[in-house]
Each structure stands twice: as structure tokens, then as C-alpha cells.
C-alpha positions, 0 to 999 in steps of 0.5 A: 891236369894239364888245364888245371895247371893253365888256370892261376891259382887265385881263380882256383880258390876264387871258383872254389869258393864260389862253387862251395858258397853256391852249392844248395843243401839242405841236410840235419840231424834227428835226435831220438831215433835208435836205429835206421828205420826213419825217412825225411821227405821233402814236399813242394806244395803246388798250390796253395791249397796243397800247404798243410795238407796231407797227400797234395804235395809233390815229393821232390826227395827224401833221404833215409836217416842214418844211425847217427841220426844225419841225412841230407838231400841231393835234389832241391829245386833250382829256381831263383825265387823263394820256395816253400818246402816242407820237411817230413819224418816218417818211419821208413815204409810210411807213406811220406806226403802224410802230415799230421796236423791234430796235435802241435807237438806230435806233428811229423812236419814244418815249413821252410822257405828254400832259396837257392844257394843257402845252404839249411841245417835243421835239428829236430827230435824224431817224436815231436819234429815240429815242435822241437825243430830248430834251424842254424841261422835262419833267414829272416822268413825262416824266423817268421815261420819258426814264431808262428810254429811257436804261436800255434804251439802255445795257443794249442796249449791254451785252448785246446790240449788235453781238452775233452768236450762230450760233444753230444752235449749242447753247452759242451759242443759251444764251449769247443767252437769257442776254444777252436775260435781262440786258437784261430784267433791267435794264427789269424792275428799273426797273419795279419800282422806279418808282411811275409807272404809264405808264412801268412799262408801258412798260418792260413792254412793252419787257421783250418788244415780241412779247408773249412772257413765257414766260421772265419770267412772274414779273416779269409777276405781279409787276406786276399785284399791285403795280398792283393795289394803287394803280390798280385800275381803271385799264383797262390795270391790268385788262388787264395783270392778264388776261395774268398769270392763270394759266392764261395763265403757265407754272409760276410759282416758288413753284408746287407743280408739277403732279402730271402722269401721265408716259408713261415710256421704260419704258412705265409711267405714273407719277405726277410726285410718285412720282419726286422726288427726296428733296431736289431734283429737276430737271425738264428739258425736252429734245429729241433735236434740241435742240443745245443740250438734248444739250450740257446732258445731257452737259456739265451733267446727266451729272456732277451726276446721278453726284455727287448722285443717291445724296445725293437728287438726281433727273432727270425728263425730258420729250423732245419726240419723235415718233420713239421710236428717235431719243429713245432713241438720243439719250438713250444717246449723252449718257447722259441714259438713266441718269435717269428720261426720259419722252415722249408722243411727240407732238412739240410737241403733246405733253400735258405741255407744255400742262399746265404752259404751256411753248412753248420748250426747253431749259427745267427747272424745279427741285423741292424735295421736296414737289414746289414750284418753288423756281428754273427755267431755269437752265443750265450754271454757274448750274445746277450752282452751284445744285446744288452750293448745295442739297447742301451745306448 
């Protein structure tokens, strides 16, 4: 007391202004929760790879919500830089790094960008936390990522909720990639239009919470090289680029497609580049236990074959088989034994596949005549469309 009456009165108010104005906290209220049997969990994601993902981030503090729905943190980090945080809503006694990434509107988390001595307010409903959270004048980050929730959530919506492919099915199973293509495509596009770093991530991320871009390796690359340019040393920049080297990539477009020896249905081994095309060739990965590899053959393939093989259109044909007399039988029972079909028949170990990176089928990649990927994994209309484009120019 005796110091305190040292110090005049104008610095008290002007430290206690400062300490209230510097004071970090992030704190807020869930609506819905009847009684004291929920955690909210803060997450730092070390890595890169740790945004969106269950179990990776590190719990740096978790508070229990009480009756009235209020909680706060009292550990938040301490650096002067931006962090990205995650918020997590757990029932109490549930694991807190889990986060659900299925559904939009049931997901149990969002991310936040903290800086130090901001103080967060959030507002959210307990049974749709991601969806419904709201933050009291947010930052101009917090906005970005607060639309790109609201991008996810709609493009969700479009494509792919209440949706029930039968999978099993060949056109089904296409109309499925098709729809998960759309609603990436909706969070590729806000990446690449934003100029925020953590929320481009995010989007990243969201693009494919199992960390599987083999179908948008592009979009990937893309990312780095603009990043690259304006944050080069962020580490999570460092970390994205790694992933978008290619060795770790399928065949990008643009790409002159490797010059790959093919066992063929022949029995001879023939150079890729001594069988394209004289205008286009496509390069189709298929299998005879590929439902909907045999649609394509006959629906797709067969007709465009017919129409333009004379014109300068090409079909080389790799088929994951280990059983040659299946391959065979398959081929003759579509049609697709009319077209150049090659086989390591090793199955999914098959050499070819590991050469140009690919995991999943049906996949095609489509050549021009030097042999460079100019589109890849088209299929049904958008293929045939392509086709028919190229050929009547």
C-alpha cells in the first residue's frame, strides 16, 4: 500500500488500462448443453500436417463448460506472431484432439487465428459447433476463415449431403468422385483467391482431411508456388511445398508423360512414345474387376475408338491384373481388345503404377502428340466432349 501511494494516479489508470488492453483471452458461451457434461479444447497444430487432423494437435488447455454454458482459457500461447488454434467441444471424458471432419454441420471444431493480447469471444451451439460459431468482431483472418467455413457448408450441402451412392455400382461410384470433385473445387477456389495464409491451409487441409491429393495434385503445387513466393520461410510453407515435390505427385498436366516400356497383351514390350497417337492418345488405367472401368470400355471408349482412331486418336491401356485370362476375357467381352492393352500382371504392385504415382482406378491421363498430359481423369460426357473438341478443330 505504501508503494502504491508513490505512484500518481494518472499512471495507475494508464497500467491499468494497458494491463486490461494486453490481458489474452479467449472465452464464450455453448447454447444447448443442459447440464455440465462438456470440454472445450484448445489445439495447436504443430505442423502443417496436424490442421484438421484428429489426434495430431498438441492440447495446450481445455476448460469444462459450465451450467450457463460459459468457459474460458487461462493458458494461451505467448508468441508475438499469429497462431493457428483450434477450438474443440467434446462431451466431458471424450478424447479432446478428436475432430470431426465427415459432416459440416455436425463437425465439433473451427479454427481461429490468436494474436496475442486480442481478446476472442465465441458463440456456438453445442450439436453443430462448427457451423453455428460466431466470433465478436473478428479480425479480418477470423473473417476469412469464418467464409470459408461458410463455403465448406454450402458447397457440402450441394454436392454431397443426404447423397447415397451404391458405390458397388460403376456409374455410381463415378457420380460420387464427380460430386467430391465439385465440393473441392469450391475450397481450392477460395484458396487460391485469398491472400491469407492460415486460412488457405485450412482450406488445404479441408480439400482432403486423410491427406490424399492424388486426384487434385495440381491444386497442391499450385499452393506452394504461390506461397513460395510471399512466405518462404514460413515452416508450414517449407512443409507444404515437400508434399507437392514431384516424386511425391502423380503425373502433373503439363507433364511429358513418362517414356514407360509396356508389357503388351502381345507379348511384346513396347516403348509408351512408339504408340501415341497422331493427335491424341488416351492413357487408361482399368481393371477387369473394375465396375466401373467396364462401363467406360463400352459406353465411352468403344465409340470414341470407332469414331476417331482413323482421324488420330489412340487408346493405350494398362489393366491391373494378375489373372491374364480374366484381363483377356474382360477386354473381348467390352471390346476394349480392339485398342493397345498392356499388363504387368502384378495387380496393384504392378511397376507402371508406381512409375507415374497413381494408387486409384479408373484413372486416364490424355496425351497430345509429343506425348505431354494436356487433361486427366475425365470420364463419361466430360471425356467424350473433350474428344469430340480436339477433333474438330
Amino acid at each position: 500500500m505504501h508503494l502504491l501511494k508513490k505512484i500518481p494516479a494518472f499512471l495507475l489508470v494508464i497500467l491499468s488500462f494497458t494491463a486490461c488492453t494486453t490481458s489474452p483471452s479467449i472465452s464464450g458461451k455453448i447454447e444447448g448443453i443442459e447440464k455440465e457434461n462438456a470440454t472445450v479444447y484448445l489445439i495447436q497444430p504443430a505442423t502443417f500436417q496436424d490442421v484438421a487432423a484428429s489426434y495430431l494437435g498438441k492440447i495446450i488447455d481445455s476448460a469444462i463448460v459450465k451450467s450457463d454454458g460459459s468457459f474460458r482459457f487461462k493458458h494461451l500461447p505467448t508468441g508475438k506472431e499469429p497462431t493457428l488454434l483450434e477450438l474443440a467441444v467434446q462431451p466431458t471424458g471424450k478424447t479432446g484432439s478428436y475432430l470431426e471432419n465427415d459432416n459440416p454441420k455436425e463437425a465439433n471444431y473451427m479454427p481461429i487465428v490468436y494474436q496475442f493480447g486480442e481478446p476472442i469471444h465465441i458463440t456456438a451451439k453445442y450439436n453443430e459447433f462448427q457451423q453455428s460459431f460466431k466470433l465478436d468482431q473478428p479480425s479480418e483472418i477470423n473473417k476469412a476463415l469464418l467464409a470459408l467455413r461458410d463455403i465448406k457448408s454450402t458447397a457440402y450441402q450441394t454436392y454431397l449431403a443426404e447423397k447415397k451412392w451404391q458405390v458397388e455400382e460403376g456409374d455410381e461410384l463415378m457420380a460420387k468422385e464427380h460430386a467430391v470433385l465439385q465440393y473441392q473445387k469450391a475450397l481450392m477456389e477460395f484458396a487460391d483467391g485469398t491472400m491469407q495464409l492460415f486460412p488457405a491451409l485450412v482450406a488445404l487441409r479441408w480439400v482432403s482431411p486423410e491427406k490424399d491429393y492424388e486426384r487434385v495434385p495440381e491444386f497442391l503445387v499450385d499452393q506452394c508456388n504461390k506461397w513460395n513466393k510471399t512466405q518462404p520461410d514460413h515452416p508450414w510453407v517449407k512443409q507444404l511445398c515437400k508434399k507437392s515435390e514431384p516424386e511425391n505427385l502423380p503425373v502433373l498436366i503439363g507433364d511429358e508423360f513418362p517414356n514407360i516400356q509396356l508389357p503388351m497383351m502381345t507379348k511384346d514390350t513396347l516403348l509408351l512414345n512408339d504408340l501415341l497417337g497422331k493427335k491424341l492418345t488416351i492413357v487408361d488405367l482399368w481393371a477387369s474387376w473394375c465396375a466401373p472401368c467396364r462401363i467406360e470400355n463400352r459406353k465411352v471408349l468403344v465409340p470414341l475408338y470407332n469414331e476417331y482412331h482413323e482421324q488420330g486418336l489412340e487408346i493405350v491401356a494398362y489393366a491391373l491384373e494378375s489373372d491374364e485370362a480374366a484381363w483377356k476375357a474382360a477386354a473381348t467381352r467390352d471390346g476394349a481388345d480392339r485398342w493397345l492393352q498392356a499388363s504387368d500382371l502384378q495387380g496393384d504392385d504392378a511397376p507402371f503404377l508406381k512409375k507415374i504415382r497413381v494408387r486409384t482406378i479408373p484413372a486416364n491421363f490424355i496425351l497430345d502428340s509429343n506425348g505431354v498430359v494436356i487433361v486427366k481423369n475425365l470420364h463419361g460426357e466430360e471425356l467424350t466432349n473433350l474428344v469430340e473438341s480436339n477433333f474438330e478443330k
